[in-house]
N, C-alpha and C positions, 0 to 999 in steps of 0.2 A: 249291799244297800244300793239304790236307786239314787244316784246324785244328780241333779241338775247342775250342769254349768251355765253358768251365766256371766257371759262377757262382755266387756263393751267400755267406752271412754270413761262413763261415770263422769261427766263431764261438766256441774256435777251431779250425783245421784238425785234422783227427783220420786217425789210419789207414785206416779208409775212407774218406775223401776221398783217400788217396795210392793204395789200392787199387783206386778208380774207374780214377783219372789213367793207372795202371800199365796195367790190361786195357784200356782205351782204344787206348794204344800197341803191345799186345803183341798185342790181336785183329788190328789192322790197321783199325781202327775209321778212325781219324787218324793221320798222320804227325806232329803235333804236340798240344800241349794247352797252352789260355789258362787259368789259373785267374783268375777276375776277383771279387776282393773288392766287394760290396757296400761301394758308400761311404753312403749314407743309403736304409734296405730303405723301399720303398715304401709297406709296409702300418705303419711305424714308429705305434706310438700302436694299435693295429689288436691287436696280438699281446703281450703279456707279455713281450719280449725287451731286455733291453740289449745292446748292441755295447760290445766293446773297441773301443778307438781307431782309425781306419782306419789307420795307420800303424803299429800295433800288428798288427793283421790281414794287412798287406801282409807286416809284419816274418815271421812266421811262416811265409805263404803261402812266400815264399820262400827257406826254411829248409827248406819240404816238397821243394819244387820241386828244389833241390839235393840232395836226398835222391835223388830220383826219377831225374833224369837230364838233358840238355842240352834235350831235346826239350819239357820243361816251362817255362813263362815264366809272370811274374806279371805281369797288367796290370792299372794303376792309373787305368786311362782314364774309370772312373764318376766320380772327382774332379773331373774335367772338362766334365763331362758334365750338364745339365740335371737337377736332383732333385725330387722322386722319378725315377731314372734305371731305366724299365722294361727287361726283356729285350731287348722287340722293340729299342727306341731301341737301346741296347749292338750287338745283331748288327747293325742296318742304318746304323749309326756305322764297326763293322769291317768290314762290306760296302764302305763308300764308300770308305774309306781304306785298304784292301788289296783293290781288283779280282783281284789276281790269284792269289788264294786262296779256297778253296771251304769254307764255314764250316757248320759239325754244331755242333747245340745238345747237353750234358751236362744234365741232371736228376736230382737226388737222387730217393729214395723217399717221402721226407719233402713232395715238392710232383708227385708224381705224379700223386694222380688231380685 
């Protein structure tokens, strides 16, 4: 399967984020979408930013997600995960532990260039 990951503060989830999620699935982009809450952003200290609680962020993420449709999931795998928990680390984490799915990075506009 084709998963989109999709990362990011969720800080919190907003309608563009659910309208990424949505053309994602409806271009044919992905068969699915990972929306993956930042558990501690790497640049933390770096940037002006507070975070809601990560279980706060998760809470919502998957309030979007069910909005959205089955095809959306919320992974909580950065709590797990070595922190600061980079991108790369995240996809070649989900590389290793699902082989048998083909994984596309999401990028907001906000960390594009």
């Amino acid at each position: 399967m084709r998963i989109a990951v999709y990362g990011g503060s969720f800080n919190p989830p907003h309608r563009a984020h659910a309208m990424v999620a949505e053309w994602v699935l409806t271009s044919g982009a992905a068969e699915a979408v990972w929306l993956v809450p930042v558990f501690q952003h790497a640049f933390e200290g770096v940037h002006e930013k507070t975070l809601a609680s990560f279980e706060k962020r998760i809470g919502w993420c998957q309030a979007m997600a069910k909005g959205i449709g089955p095809m959306v999931e919320v992974s909580g795998v950065e709590a797990r995960l070595p922190t600061p928990s980079f991108t790369v680390d995240t996809l070649n984490h989900f590389a290793e532990e699902n082989p048998e799915h083909t994984f596309k990075l999401v990028i907001g506009a906000d960390i594009l260039s």
